[in-house]
N, C-alpha and C positions, 0 to 999 in steps of 0.2 A: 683607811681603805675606802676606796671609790665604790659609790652603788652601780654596777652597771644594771644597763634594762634587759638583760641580756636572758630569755629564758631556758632554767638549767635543766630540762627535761630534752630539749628538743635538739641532736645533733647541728652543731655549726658546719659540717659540709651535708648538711641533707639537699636532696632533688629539689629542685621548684617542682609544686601540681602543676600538672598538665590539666589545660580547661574541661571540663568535663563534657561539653559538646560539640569536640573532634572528632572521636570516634561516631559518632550518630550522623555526623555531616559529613566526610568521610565515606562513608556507607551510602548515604544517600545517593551524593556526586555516582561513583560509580554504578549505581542502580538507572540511574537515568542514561550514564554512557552506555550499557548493555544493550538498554531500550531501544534507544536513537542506531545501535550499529544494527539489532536487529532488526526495526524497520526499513531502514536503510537499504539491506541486500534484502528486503522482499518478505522475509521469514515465514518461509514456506509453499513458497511458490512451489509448482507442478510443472518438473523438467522430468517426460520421461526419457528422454535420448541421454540424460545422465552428464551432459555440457552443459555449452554456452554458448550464445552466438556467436561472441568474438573469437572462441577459438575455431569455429567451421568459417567462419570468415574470413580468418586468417591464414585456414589450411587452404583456401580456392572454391569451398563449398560453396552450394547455395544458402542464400540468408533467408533468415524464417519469414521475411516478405516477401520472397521471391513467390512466382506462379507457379510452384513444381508441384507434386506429390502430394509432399508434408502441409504446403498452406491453402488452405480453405478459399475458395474464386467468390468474390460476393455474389450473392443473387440480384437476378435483374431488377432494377427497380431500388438498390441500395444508393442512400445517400453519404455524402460527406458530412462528417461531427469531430468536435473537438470534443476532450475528457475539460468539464471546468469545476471541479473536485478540487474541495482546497488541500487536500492531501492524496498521496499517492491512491488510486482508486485501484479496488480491487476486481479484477473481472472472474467471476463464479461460470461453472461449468454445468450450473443451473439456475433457472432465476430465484436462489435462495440465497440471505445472507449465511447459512448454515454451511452447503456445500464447501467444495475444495475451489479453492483457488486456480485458474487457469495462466494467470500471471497478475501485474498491478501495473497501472499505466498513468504516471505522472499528468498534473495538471499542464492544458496544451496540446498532447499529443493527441495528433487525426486519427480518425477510425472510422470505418464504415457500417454504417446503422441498415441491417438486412431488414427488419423486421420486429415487431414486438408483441411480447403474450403478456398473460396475466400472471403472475408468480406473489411468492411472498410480500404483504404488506412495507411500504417502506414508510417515513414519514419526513415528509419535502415541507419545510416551512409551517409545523404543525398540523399538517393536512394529510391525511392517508394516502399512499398510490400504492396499487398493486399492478401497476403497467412498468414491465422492466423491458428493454432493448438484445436484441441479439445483432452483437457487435463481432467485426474483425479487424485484430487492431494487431502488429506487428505479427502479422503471418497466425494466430492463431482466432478460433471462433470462441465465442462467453456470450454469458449476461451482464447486466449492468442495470439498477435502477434510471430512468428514462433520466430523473432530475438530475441525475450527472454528467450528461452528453449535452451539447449547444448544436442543436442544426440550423440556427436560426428560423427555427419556428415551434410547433408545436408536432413531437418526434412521431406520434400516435396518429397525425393526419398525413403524414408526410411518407410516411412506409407501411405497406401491408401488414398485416397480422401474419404470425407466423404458422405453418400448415405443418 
């Protein structure tokens, strides 16, 4: 009789293990997909009309940049700014990072800088600023830390203080 190497405890058709850090990564993966869809659609924006642009736009409506009613006229004396926010920038409904969200406006897109107060501390390139912008930027009115607006200059000499 032949020695096999063959060990007699262990069944000959048993499962291969499975690596033990699929399940951990796995998990992972899809925690960061959740993340990235809910940053994505905004995650928590302030829609009180309970829509969407596209669908009033679609029905013949006015859009929320239109002059009507609903969107805010800049005041005299507002300039042109772009959002240069390396990520989606969120526009607050006061100059606090605490507050609600008024919406979020991708790096690039133009907006109009009415004015600027003092509000909560923010910190721009390890430097404190407490000068945040009152902006209107796709039909609706926010704040925004100043350092994330480009008016090409300095936003604080370039528009009144707000009243």
């Amino acid at each position: 009789m032949q020695n096999d190497p063959v060990d007699p405890v262990a069944p000959l058709d048993a499962p291969a293990q499975r690596p033990r850090f699929l399940a951990p990564l796995l998990l992972a993966i899809f925690f960061l997909v959740v993340v990235v869809v809910v940053v994505k659609m905004g995650g928590g924006e302030d829609k009180p009309d309970g829509g969407n642009a596209d669908n009033a736009a679609a029905s013949g409506s006015a859009s929320p940049s239109a002059t009507s009613d609903e969107a805010p006229i800049a005041a005299p004396g507002a300039i042109e700014g772009t959002v240069k926010s390396r990520v989606a920038m969120a526009v607050y409904r006061q100059p606090e990072i605490r507050g609600r969200t008024v919406l979020s406006a991708d790096h690039g897109t133009r907006v109009m800088v009415e004015c600027t107060v003092q509000g909560q501390t923010q910190y721009t390139s390890g430097k404190p600023d407490p000068t945040w912008a009152r902006i209107i930027v796709q039909g609706k009115q926010g704040y925004v830390p100043v350092a994330q607006v480009d008016t090409g200059g300095v936003v604080a000499e370039q528009v009144p203080a707000c009243t």
